[in-house]
ROSE-4610 file (N, C-alpha, C; in Angstrom, 1 decimal, always signed):
// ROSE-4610
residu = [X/X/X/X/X/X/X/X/X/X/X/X/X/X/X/X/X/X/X/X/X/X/X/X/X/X/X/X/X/X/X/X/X/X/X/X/X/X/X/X/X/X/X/X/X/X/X/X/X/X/X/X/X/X/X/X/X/X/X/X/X/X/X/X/X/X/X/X/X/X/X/X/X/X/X/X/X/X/X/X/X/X/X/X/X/X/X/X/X/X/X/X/X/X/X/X/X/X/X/X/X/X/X/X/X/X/X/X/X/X/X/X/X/X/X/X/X/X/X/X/X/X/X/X/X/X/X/X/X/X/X/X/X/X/X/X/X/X/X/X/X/X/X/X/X/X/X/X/X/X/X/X/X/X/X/X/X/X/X/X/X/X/X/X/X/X/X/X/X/X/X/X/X/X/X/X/X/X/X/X/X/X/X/X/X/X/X/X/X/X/X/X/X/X/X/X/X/X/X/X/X/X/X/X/X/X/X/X/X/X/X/X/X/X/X/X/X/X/X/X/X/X/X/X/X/X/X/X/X/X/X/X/X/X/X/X/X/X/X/X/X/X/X/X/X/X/X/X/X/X/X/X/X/X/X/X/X/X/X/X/X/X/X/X/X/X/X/X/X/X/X/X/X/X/X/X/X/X/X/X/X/X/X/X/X/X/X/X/X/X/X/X/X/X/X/X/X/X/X/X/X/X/X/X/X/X/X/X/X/X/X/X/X/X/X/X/X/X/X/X/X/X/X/X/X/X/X/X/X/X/X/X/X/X/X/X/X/X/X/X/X/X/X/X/X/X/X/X/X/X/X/X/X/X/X/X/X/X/X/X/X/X/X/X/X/X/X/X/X/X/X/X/X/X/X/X/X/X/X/X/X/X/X/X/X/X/X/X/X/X/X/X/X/X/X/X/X/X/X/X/X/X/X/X/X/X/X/X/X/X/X/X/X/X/X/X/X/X/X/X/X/X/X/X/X/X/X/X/X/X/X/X/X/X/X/X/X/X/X/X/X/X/X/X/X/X/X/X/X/X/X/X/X/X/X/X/X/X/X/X/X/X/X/X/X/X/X/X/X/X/X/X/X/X/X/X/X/X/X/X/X/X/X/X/X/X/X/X/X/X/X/X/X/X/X/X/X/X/X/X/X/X/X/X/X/X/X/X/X/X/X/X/X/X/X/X/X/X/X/X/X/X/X/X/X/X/X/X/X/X/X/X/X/X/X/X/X/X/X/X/X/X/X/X/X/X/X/X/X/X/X/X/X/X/X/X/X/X/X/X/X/X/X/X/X/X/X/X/X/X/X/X/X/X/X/X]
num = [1/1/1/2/2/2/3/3/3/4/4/4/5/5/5/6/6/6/7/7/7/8/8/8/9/9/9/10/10/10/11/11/11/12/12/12/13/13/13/14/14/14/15/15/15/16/16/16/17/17/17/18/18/18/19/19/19/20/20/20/21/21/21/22/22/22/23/23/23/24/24/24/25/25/25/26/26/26/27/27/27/28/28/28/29/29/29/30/30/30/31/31/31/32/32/32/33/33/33/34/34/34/35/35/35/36/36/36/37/37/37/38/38/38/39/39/39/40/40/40/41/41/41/42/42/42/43/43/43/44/44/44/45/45/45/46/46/46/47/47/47/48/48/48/49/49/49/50/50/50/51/51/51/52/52/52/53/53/53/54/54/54/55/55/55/56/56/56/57/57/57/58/58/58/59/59/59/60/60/60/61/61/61/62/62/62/63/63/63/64/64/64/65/65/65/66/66/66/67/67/67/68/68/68/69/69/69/70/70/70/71/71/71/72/72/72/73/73/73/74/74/74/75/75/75/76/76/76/77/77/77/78/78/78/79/79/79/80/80/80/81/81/81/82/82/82/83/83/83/84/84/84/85/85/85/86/86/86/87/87/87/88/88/88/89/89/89/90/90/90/91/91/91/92/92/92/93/93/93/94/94/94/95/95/95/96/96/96/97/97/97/98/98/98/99/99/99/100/100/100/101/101/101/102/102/102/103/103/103/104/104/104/105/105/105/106/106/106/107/107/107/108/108/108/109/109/109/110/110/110/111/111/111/112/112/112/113/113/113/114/114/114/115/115/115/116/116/116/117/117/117/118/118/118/119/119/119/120/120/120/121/121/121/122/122/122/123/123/123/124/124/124/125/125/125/126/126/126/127/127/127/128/128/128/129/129/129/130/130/130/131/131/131/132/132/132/133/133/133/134/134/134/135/135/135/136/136/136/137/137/137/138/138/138/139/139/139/140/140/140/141/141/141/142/142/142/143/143/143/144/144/144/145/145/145/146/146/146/147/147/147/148/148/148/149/149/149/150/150/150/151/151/151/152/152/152/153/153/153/154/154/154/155/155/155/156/156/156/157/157/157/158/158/158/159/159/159/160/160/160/161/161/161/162/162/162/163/163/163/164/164/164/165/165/165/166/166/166/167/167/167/168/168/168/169/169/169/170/170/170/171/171/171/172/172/172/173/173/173/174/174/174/175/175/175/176/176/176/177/177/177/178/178/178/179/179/179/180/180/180/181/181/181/182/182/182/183/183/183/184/184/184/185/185/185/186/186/186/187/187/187/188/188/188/189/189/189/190/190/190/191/191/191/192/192/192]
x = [+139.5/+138.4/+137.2/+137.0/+136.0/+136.1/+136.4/+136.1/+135.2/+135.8/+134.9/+133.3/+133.4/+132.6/+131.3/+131.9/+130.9/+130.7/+131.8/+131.5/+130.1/+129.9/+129.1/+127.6/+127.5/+126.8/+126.0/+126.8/+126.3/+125.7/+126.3/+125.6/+124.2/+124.2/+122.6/+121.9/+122.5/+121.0/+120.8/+121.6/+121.2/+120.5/+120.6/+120.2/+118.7/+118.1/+117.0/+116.2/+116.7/+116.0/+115.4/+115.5/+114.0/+113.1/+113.2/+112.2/+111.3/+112.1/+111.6/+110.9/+110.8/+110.1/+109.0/+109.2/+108.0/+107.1/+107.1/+106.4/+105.8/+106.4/+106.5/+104.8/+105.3/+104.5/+103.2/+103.5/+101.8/+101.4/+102.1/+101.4/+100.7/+101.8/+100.6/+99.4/+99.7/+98.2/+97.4/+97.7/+96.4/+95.9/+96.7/+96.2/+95.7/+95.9/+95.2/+93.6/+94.1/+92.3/+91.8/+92.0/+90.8/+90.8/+91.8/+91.1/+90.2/+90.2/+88.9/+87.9/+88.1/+86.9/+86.4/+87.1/+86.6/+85.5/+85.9/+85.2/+83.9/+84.1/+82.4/+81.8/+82.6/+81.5/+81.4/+82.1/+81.2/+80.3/+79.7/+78.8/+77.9/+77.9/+76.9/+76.4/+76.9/+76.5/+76.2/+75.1/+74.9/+75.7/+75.2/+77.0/+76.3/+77.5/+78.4/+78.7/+78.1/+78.7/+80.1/+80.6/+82.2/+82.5/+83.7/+84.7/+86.1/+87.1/+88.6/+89.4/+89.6/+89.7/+89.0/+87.8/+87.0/+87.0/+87.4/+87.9/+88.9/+89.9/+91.1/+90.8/+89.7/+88.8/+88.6/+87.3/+86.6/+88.0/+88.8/+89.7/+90.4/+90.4/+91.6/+90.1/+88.7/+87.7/+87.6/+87.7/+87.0/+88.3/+89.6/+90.6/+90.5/+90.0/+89.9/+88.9/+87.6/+86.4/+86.7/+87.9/+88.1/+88.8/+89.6/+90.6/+89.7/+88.7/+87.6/+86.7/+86.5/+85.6/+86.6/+88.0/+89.0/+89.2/+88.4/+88.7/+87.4/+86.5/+85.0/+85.9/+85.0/+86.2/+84.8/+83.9/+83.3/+83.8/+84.2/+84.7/+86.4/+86.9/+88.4/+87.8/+86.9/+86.7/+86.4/+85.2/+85.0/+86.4/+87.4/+88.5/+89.4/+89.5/+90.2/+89.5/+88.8/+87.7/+88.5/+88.3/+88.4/+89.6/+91.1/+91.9/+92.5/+91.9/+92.3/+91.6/+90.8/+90.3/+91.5/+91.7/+92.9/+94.2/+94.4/+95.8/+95.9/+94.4/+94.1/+94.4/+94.4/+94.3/+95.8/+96.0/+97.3/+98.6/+98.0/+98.8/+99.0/+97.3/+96.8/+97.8/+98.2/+98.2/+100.0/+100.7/+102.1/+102.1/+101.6/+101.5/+101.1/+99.7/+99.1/+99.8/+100.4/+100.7/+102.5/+103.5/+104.2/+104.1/+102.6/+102.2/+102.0/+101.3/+100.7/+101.8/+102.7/+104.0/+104.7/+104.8/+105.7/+104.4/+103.6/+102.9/+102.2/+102.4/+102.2/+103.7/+104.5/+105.6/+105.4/+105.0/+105.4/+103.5/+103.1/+101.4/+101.8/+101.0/+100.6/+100.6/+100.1/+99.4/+100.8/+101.5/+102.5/+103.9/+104.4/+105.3/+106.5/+106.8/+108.5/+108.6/+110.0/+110.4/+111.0/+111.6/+111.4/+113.1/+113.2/+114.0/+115.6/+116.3/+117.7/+118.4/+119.4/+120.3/+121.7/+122.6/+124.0/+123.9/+124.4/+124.5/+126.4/+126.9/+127.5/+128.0/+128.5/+128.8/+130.2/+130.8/+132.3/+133.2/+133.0/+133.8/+133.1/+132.3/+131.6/+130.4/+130.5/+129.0/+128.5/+127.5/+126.1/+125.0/+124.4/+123.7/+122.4/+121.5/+120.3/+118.8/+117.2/+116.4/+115.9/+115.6/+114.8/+113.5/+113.2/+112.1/+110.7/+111.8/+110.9/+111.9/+111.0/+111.7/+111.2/+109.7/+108.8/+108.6/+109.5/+109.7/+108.1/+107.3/+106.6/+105.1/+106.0/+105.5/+106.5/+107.2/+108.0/+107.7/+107.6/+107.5/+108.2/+107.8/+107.6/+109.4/+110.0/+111.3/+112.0/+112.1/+112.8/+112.5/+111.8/+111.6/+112.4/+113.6/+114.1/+114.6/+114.1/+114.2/+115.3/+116.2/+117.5/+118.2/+117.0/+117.3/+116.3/+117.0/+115.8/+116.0/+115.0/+115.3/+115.5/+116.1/+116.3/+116.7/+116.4/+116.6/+118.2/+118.4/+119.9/+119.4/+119.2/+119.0/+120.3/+120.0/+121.6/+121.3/+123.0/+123.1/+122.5/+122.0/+121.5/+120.3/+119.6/+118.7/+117.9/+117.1/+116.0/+116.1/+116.3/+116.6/+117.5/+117.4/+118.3/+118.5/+118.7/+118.6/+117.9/+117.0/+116.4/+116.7/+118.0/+118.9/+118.1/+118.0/+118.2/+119.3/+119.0/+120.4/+120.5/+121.1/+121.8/+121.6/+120.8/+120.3/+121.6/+123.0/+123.9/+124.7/+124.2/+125.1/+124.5/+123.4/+122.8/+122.3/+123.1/+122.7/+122.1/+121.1/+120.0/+120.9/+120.6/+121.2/+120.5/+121.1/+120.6/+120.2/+119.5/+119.1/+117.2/+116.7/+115.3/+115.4/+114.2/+114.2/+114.8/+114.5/+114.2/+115.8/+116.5/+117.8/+118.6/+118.2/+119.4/+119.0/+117.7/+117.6/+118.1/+117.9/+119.1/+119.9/+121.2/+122.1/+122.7/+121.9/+122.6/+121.9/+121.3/+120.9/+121.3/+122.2/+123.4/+124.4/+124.9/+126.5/+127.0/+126.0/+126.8/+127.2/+126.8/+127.5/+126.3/+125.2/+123.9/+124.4/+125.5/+125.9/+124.2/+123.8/+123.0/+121.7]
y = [+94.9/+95.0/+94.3/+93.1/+92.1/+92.9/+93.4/+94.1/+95.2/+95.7/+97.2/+96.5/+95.2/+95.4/+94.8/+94.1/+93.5/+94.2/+95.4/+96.6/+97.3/+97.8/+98.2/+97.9/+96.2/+95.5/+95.6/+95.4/+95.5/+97.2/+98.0/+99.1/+99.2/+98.6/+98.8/+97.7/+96.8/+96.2/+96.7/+97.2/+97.5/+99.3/+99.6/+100.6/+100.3/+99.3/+98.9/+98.3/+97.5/+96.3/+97.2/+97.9/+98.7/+99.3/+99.7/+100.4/+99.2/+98.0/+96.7/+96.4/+96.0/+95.2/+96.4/+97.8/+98.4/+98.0/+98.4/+98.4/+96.5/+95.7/+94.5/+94.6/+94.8/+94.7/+96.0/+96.7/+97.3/+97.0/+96.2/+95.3/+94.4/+93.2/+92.1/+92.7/+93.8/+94.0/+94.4/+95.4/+95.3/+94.3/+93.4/+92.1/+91.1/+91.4/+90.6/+91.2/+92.4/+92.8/+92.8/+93.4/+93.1/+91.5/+90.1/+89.1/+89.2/+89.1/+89.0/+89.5/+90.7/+91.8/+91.9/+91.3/+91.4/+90.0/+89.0/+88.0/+87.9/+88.7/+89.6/+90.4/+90.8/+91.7/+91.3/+90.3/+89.8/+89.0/+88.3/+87.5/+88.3/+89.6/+90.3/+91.1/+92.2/+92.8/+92.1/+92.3/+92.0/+92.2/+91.0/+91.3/+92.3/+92.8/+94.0/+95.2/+95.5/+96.0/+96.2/+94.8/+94.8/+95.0/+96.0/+96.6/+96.1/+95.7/+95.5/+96.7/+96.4/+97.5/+98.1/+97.4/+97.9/+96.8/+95.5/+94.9/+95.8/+96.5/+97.0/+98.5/+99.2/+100.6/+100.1/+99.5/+99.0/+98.1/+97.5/+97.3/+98.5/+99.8/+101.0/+101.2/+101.9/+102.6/+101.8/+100.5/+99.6/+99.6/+100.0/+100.0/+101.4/+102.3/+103.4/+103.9/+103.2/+103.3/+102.6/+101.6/+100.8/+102.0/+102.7/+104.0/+105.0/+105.1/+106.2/+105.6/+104.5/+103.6/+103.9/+103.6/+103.4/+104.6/+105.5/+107.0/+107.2/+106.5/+106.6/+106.0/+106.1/+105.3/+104.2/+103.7/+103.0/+101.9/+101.7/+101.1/+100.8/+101.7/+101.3/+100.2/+100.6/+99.8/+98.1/+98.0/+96.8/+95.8/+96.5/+96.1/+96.1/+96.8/+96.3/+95.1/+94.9/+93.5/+92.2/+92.2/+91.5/+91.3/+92.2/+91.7/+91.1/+91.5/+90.6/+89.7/+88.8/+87.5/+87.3/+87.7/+86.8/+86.9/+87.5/+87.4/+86.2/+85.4/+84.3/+83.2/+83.6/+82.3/+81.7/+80.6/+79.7/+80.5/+79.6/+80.0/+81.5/+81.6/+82.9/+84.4/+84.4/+85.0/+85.4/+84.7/+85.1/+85.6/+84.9/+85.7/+86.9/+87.0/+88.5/+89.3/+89.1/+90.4/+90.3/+89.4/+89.9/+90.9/+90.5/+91.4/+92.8/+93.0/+94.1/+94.9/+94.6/+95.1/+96.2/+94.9/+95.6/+96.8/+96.5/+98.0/+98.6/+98.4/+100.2/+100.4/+100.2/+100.7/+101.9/+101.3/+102.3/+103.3/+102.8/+103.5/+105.1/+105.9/+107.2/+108.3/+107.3/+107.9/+107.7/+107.1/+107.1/+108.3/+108.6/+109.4/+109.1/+107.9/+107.4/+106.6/+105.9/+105.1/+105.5/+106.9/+107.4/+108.3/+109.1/+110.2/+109.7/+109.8/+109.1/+109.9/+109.0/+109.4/+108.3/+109.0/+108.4/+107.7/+106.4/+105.4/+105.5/+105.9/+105.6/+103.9/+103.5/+102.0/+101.5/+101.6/+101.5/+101.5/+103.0/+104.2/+104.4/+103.4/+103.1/+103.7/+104.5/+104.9/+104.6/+104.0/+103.4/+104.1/+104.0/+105.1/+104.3/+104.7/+104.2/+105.1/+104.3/+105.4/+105.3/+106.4/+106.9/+106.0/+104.3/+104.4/+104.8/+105.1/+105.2/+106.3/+107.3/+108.1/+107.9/+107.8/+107.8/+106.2/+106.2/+105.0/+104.7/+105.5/+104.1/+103.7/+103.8/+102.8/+101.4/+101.2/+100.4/+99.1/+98.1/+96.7/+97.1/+96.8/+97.5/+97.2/+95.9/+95.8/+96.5/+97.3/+98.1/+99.2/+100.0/+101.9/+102.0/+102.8/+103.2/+104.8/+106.2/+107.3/+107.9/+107.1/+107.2/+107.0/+106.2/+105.1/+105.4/+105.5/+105.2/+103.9/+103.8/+102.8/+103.1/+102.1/+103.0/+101.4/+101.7/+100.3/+100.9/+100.0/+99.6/+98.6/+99.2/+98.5/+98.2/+96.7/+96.0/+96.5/+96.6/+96.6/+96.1/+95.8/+94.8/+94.0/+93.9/+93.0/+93.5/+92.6/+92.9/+92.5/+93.5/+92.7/+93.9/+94.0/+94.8/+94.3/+95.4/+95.1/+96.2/+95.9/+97.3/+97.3/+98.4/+98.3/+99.3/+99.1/+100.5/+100.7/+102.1/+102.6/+103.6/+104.5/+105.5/+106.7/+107.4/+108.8/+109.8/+109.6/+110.8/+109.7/+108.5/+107.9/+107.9/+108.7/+109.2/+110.7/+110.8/+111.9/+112.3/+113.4/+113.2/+113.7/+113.2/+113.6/+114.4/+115.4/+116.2/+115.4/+114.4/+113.6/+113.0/+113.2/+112.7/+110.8/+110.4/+109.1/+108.3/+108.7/+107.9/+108.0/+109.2/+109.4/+108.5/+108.8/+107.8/+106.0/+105.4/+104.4/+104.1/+104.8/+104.7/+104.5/+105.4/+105.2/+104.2/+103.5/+102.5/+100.8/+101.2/+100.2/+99.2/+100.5/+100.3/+100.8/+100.5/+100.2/+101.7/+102.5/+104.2/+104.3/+103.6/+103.8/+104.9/+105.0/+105.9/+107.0/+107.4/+109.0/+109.3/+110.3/+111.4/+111.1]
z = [+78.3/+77.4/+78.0/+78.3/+78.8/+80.4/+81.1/+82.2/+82.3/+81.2/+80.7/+80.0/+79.0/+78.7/+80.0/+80.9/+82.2/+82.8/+83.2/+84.0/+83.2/+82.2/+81.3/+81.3/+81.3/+81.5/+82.6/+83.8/+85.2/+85.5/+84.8/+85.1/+84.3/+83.4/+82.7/+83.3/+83.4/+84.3/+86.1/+86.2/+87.6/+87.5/+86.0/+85.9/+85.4/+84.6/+84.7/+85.0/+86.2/+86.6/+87.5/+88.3/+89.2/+88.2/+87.2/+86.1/+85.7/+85.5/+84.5/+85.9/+87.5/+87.7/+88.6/+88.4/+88.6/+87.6/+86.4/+85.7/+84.7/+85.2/+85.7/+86.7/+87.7/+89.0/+88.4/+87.5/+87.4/+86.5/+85.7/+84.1/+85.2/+86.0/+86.6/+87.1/+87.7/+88.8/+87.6/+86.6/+85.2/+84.7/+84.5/+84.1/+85.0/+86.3/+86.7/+87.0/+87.6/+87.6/+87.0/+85.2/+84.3/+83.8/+84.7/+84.0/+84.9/+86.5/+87.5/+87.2/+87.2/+87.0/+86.1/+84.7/+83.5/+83.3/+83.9/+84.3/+84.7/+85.6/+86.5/+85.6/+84.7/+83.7/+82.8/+82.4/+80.9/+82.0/+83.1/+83.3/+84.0/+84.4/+85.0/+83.7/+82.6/+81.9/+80.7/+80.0/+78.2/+77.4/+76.6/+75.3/+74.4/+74.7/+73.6/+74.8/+76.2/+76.7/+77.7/+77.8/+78.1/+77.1/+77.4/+76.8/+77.6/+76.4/+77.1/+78.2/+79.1/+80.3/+81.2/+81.1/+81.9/+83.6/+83.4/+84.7/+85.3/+84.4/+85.1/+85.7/+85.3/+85.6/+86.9/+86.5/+88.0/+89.0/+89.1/+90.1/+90.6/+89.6/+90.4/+91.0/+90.5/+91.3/+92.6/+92.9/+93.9/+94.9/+94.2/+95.2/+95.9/+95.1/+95.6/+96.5/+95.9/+97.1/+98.7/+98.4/+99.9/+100.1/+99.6/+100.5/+101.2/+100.3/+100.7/+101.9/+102.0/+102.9/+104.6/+104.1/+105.4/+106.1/+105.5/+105.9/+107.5/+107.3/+108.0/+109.4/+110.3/+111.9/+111.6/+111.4/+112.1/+110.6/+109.6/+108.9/+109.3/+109.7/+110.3/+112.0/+112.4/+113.7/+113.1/+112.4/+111.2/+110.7/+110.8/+109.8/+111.3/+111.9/+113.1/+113.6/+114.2/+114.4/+113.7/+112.0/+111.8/+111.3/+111.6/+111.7/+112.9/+114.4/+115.4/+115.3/+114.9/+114.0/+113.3/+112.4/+111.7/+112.5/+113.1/+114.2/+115.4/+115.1/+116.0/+115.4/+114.2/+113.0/+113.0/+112.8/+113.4/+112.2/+111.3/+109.8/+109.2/+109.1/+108.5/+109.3/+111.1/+111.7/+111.3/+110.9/+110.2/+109.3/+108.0/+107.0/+107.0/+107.3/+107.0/+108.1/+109.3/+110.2/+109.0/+108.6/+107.5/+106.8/+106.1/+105.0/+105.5/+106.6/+107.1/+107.4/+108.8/+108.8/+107.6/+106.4/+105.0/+104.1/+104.5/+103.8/+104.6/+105.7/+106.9/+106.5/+106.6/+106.2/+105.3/+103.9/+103.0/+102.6/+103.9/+104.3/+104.0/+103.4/+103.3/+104.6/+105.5/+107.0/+108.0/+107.8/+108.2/+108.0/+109.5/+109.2/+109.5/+109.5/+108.7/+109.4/+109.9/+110.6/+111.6/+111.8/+112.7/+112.1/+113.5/+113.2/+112.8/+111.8/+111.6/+112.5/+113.1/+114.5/+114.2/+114.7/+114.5/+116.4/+116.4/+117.5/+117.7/+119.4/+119.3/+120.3/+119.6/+120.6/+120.4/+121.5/+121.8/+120.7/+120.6/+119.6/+118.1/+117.6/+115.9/+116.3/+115.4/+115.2/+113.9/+114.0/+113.3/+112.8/+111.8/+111.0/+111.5/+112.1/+112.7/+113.0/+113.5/+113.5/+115.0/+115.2/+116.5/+116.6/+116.9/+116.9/+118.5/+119.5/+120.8/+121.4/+121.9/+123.2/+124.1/+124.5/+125.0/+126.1/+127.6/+127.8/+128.3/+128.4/+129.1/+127.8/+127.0/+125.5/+125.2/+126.1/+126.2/+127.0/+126.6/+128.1/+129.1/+130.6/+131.5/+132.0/+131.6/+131.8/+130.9/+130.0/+129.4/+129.3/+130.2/+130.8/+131.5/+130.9/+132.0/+131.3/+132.3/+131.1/+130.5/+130.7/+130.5/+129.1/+128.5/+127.6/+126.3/+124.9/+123.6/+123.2/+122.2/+121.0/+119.8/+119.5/+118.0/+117.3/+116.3/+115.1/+114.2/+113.8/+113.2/+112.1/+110.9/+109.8/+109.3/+108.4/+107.8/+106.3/+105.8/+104.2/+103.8/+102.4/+101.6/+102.0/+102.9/+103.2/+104.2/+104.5/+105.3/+106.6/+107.2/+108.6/+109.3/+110.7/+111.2/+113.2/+113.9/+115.2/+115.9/+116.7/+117.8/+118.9/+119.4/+120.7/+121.6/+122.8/+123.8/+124.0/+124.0/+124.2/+125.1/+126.1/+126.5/+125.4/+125.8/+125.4/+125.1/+126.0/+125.6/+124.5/+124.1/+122.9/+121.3/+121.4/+120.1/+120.0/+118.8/+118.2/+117.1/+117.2/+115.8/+114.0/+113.4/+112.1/+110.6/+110.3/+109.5/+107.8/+108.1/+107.2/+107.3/+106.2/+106.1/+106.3/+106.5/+107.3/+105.8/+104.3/+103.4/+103.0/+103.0/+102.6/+103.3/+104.8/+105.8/+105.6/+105.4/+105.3/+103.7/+102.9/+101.5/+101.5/+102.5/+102.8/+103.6/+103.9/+105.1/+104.3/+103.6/+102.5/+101.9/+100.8/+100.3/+100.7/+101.6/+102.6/+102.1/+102.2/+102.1/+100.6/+99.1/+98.2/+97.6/+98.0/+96.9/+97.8/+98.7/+99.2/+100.0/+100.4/+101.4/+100.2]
């Protein structure tokens, strides 16, 4: 009985907790924008015209005017500039290339992490992604055209390995990049 009822248990919260901390994470960003932004407009506009939610309007328009701004090249040039400035910066230069890394990731303009391919390595094969075919995108000691790359993400966490490998020891797989990195995520239990 107490097995069933924990088994039970663990399935509702693992059945909620990604809903609770999406929606978690777009209450904070509402509430934080309209305290900022609400901030700037009760001190820029006359009273009585802030209105509650109007910081959190102007934070989605202003996030959206920067998407529209990033579209221009001489604004992506601007913003390149002044990220190799911050990539100089001692401290600054970890954090933000972290940050940057984890959301080109899940970027718009981006088209995946690359092709999912089965690795074979003395007899086990590994559920992994195509990230290079192309050797002479490669440091000059690891071109050889013989050879890809490909990443090997781990279960449960963040973190994996990027091997070259022997080209007749991978094979591409009838799987989208999001399904196979699902799959290998969670140790093959969310299936294809």
């Amino acid at each position: 009985m107490f097995k069933y009822i924990s088994k039970t248990l663990l399935t509702g919260f693992i059945t909620l907790l990604p809903l609770v901390l999406t929606l978690y994470l777009l209450y904070w960003l509402g509430v934080s924008s309209e305290e900022f932004m609400g901030k700037v407009f009760r001190y820029i506009l006359p009273d009585g015209m802030y209105f509650p939610g109007l910081g959190m309007v102007s934070g989605i328009v202003i996030v959206f005017m920067v998407g529209l701004l990033m579209k221009a090249y001489l604004v992506r040039k601007l913003f390149s500039v002044m990220e190799e400035i911050l990539y100089r910066l001692p401290l600054i230069k970890s954090i933000y290339r972290a940050f940057r890394d984890l959301f080109d990731f899940f970027s718009p303009n981006k088209e995946g992490i690359g092709q999912a391919v089965g690795v074979t390595i003395n007899g086990v094969e590994l559920v992994g992604f195509l990230t290079q075919e192309n050797p002479k995108r490669l440091p000059p000691s690891f071109r050889d055209p013989e050879r890809v790359l490909v990443y090997l993400p781990m279960s449960y966490m963040v973190g994996g390995y990027t091997i070259l490998v022997k080209k007749e020891d991978v094979r591409k797989l009838d799987m989208s990049g999001d399904e196979a990195m699902r799959f290998v995520l969670t140790a093959g239990i969310a299936g294809k």
